[in-house]
N, C-alpha and C positions, 0 to 999 in steps of 0.2 A: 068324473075326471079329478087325479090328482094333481097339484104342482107341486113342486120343491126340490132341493137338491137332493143329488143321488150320490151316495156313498160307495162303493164299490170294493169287492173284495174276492178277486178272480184268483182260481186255484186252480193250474193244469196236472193230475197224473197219467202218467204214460207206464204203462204194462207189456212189453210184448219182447217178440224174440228177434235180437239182431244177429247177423252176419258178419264179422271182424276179417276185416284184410288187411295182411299186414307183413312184413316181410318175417319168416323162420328164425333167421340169426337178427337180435335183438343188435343193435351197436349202440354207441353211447346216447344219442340222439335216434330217434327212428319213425317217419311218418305211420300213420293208420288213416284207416275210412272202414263204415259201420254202413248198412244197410239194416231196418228192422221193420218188425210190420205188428201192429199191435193195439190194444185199448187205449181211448184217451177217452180220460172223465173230466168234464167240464164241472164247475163247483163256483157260483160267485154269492157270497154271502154279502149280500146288496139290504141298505137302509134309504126307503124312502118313507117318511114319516112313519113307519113300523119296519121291521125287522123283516126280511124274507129269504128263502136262498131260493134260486133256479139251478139246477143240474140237468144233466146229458153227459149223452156217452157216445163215443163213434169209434170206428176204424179209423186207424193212425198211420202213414208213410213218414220214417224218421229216415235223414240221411245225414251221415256224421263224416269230418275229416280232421284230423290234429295230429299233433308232436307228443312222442310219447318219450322219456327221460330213463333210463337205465339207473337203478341207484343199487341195485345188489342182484345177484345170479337168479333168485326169484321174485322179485321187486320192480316195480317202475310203476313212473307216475307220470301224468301231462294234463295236457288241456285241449280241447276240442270244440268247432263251432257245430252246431246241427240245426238241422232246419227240418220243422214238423209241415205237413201237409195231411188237414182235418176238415172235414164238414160238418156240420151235426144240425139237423132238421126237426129232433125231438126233444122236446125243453119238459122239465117239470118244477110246477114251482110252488113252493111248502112257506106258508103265513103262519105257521109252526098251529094255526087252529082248521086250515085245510089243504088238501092238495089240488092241484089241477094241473093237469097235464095238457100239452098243446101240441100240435107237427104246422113247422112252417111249410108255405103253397112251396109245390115245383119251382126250382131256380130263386128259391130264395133261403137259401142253408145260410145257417151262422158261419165263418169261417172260421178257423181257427188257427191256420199257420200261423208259424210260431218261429222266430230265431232264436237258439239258446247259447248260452256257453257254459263250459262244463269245467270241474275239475275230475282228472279220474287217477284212481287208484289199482296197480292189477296186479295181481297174486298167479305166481305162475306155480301150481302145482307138479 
């Protein structure tokens, strides 16, 4: 058994391919909503009396809704809330001198939902 404080240092990326709905004619202001479905890699470079990271990776349900800003005829920008829906049941965790890998019991996933906010940038080719 160890004790001591726990440092933490949680990293989410997300990989995968969204759905954009949005209305055809852009106006000066203009809402959107994204539907995507994709990788999410868990990564937390955690210090409890030595150095260690745990990773995992799972399927990802992203849903997204924002304002998107018109600034030139192929241009606009905004901002968007989106909310991840993630489980992951398969940890690995690296003491940088060994690995071991573990899967949590039935009904007991790490969750990972996630609230995000976003800036974005879109190029209309």
């Amino acid at each position: 058994t160890v004790q001591g404080v726990l440092a933490e240092d949680v990293r989410l990326r997300y990989l995968g391919l969204d759905f954009l709905f949005r209305a055809i004619t852009i106006k000066a202001v203009s809402p959107f909503g994204a539907v995507g479905i994709g990788r999410l890699v868990y990564e937390n470079r955690a210090t409890l009396i030595n150095n260690f990271t745990i990773t995992g990776s799972g399927l990802a349900l992203n849903v997204r809704a924002g304002l998107e800003c018109r600034i030139s005829s192929k241009m606009s920008i905004g901002a968007s809330l989106g909310y991840f829906v993630s489980r992951l049941n398969r940890f690995e965790i690296d003491t940088g001198s060994q690995k071991v890998g573990f899967t949590l019991p039935d009904r007991a996933e790490e969750n990972l939902d996630r609230a995000d906010l976003a800036l974005v940038a879109r190029i209309r080719l």
